[in-house]
C-alpha positions as CSV (number, residue, x, y, z in Angstrom):
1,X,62.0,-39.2,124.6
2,X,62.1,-36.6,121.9
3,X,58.5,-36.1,122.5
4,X,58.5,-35.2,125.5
5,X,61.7,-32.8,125.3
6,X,59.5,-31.2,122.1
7,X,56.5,-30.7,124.4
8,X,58.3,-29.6,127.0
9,X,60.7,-27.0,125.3
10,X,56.8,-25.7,123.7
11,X,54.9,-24.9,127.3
12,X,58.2,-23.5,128.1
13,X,57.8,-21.0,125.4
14,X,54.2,-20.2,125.8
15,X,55.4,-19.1,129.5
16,X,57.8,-17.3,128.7
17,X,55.5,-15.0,126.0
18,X,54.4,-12.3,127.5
19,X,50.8,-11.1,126.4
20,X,49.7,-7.6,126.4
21,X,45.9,-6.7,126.1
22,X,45.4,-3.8,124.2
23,X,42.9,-1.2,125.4
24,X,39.8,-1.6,123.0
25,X,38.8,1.5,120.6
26,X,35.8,3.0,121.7
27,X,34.4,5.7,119.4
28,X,31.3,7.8,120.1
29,X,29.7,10.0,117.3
30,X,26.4,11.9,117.1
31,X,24.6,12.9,113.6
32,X,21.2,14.7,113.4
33,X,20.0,15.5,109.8
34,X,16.9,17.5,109.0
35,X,15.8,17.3,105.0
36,X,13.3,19.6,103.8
37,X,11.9,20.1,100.2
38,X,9.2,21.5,98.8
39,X,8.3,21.5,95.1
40,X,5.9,20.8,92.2
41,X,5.8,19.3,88.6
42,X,3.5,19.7,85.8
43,X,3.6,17.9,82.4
44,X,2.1,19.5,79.8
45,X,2.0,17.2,76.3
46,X,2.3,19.5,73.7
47,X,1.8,16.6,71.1
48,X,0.3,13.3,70.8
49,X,2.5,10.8,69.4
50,X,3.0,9.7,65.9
51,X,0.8,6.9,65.1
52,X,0.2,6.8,61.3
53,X,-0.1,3.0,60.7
54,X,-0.3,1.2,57.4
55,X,-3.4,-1.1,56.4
56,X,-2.7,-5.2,56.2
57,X,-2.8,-6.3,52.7
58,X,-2.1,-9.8,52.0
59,X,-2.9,-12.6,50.4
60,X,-3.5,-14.7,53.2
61,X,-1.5,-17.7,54.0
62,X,-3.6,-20.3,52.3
63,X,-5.2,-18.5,49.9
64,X,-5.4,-19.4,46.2
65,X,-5.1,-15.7,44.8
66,X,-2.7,-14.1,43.0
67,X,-2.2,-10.9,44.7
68,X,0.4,-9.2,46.3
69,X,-0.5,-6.5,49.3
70,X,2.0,-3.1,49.2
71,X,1.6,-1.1,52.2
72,X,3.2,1.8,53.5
73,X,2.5,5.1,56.4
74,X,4.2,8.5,56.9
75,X,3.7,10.1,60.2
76,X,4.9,14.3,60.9
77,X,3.6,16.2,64.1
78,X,0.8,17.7,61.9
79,X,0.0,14.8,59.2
80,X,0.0,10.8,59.3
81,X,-0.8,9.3,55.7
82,X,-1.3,5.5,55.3
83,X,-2.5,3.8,52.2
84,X,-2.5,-0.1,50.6
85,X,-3.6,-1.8,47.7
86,X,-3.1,-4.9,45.9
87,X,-0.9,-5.9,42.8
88,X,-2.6,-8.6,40.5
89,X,0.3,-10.8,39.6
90,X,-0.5,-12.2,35.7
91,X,2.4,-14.7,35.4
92,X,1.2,-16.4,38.8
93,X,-2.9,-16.4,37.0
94,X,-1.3,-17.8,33.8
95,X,0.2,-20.4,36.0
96,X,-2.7,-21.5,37.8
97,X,-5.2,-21.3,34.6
98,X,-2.8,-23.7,32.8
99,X,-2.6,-26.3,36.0
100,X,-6.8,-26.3,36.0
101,X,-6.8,-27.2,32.4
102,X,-4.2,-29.4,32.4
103,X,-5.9,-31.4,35.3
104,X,-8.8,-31.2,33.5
105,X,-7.1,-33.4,30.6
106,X,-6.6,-30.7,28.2
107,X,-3.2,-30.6,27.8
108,X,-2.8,-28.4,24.7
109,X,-4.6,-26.2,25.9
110,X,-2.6,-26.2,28.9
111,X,0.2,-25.7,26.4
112,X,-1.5,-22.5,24.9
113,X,-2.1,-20.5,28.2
114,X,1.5,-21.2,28.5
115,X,2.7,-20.6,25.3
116,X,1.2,-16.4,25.7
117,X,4.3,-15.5,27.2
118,X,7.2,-14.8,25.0
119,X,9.4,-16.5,27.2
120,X,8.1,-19.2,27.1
121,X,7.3,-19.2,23.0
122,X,10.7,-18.9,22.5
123,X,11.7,-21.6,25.2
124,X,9.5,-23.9,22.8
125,X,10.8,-22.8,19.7
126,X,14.4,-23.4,20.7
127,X,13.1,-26.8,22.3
128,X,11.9,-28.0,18.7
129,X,8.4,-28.1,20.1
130,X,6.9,-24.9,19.0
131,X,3.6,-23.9,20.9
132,X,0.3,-24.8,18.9
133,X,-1.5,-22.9,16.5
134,X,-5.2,-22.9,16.2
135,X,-5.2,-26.6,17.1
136,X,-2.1,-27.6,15.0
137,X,0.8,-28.6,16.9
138,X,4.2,-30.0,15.9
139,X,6.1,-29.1,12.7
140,X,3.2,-27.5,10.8
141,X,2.5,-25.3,14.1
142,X,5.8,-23.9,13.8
143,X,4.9,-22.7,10.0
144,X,1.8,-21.2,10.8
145,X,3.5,-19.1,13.3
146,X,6.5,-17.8,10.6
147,X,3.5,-17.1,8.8
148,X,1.7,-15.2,10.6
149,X,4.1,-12.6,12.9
150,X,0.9,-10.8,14.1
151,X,-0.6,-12.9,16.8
152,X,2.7,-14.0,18.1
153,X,3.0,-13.6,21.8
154,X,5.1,-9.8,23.0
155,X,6.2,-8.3,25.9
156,X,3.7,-7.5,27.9
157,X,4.1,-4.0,29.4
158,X,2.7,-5.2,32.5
159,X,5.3,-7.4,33.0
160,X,8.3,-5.3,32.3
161,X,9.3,-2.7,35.2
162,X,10.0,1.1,34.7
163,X,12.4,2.1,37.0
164,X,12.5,5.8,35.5
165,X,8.6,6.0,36.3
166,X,9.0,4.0,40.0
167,X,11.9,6.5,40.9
168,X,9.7,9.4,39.5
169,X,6.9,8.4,41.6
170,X,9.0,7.5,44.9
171,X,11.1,10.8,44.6
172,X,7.2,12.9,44.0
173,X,6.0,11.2,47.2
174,X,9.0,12.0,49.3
175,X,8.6,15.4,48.0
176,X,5.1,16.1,49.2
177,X,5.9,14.6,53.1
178,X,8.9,17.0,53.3
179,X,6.4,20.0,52.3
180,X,4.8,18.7,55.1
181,X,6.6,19.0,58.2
């Protein structure tokens, strides 16, 4: 029963309701546009552009060389300067020369090539095992060698950097590019 007083009561309501159509929105606009342009563009390159580019030095990726490629390019509206060369790296030939004659079976001698750097003189020395002499190794190697001070390994100047004469040289270069431009 309470359904049908629930469905009743609703229709009841939906008669009662009056609806009202609303008048639709009609809206009429006109648009004509004309565009006219006119115009020209010329490009004018004053300049190509910079391409100074610095030669490929290197070793190679599987090479056996001791080398080390330096490269480097400067580019200005007027100048470009590129240049390369190649660094021999001594510690890295010692290296290799004393691997072949060690593989070779000749260890002292393998000992020797090593033993031309100071560092590693002194590494021996302080070891107990001082590098040979002439042939002689052991204790008696390490008395020929306080005698005789003159054929002892030094420094080499190869090895040891200059900073002063590097910063000299960067500071020169820099110098002549800014003259340059």
């Amino acid at each position: 029963m309470n359904i049908k007083l629930a469905f009743t009561t609703f229709a009841l309501i939906l008669i009662s309701i009056k609806t009202y159509a609303l008048d639709p929105i009609i809206t009429d606009s006109t648009s004509t546009s004309n565009i006219n342009t006119s115009g020209s563009m010329t490009t004018t390159v004053k300049s190509p552009p910079p391409s100074a580019i610095s030669p490929q030095f290197s070793a190679g990726s599987n090479s056996d060389l001791c080398t080390v490629g330096v490269a480097g390019a400067v580019q200005t509206q007027i100048l470009g300067i590129s240049a390369g060369s190649t660094v021999r790296d001594m510690n890295c030939e010692r290296l290799k020369n004393s691997k072949t004659l060690y593989d070779m079976g000749m260890k002292v001698a393998a000992v020797s090539v090593l033993c031309q750097d100071i560092r590693v003189f002194d590494a021996m020395l302080m070891a107990g095992t001082p590098c040979p002499y002439h042939g002689i190794i052991g204790a008696d190697a390490k008395i020929a060698w306080q005698n005789d001070e003159e054929n002892r390994p030094k420094q080499d100047e190869e090895d040891s950097f200059d900073t002063s004469e590097i910063l000299s040289g960067v500071g020169s270069a820099i110098l002549g590019m800014l003259l340059f431009i």
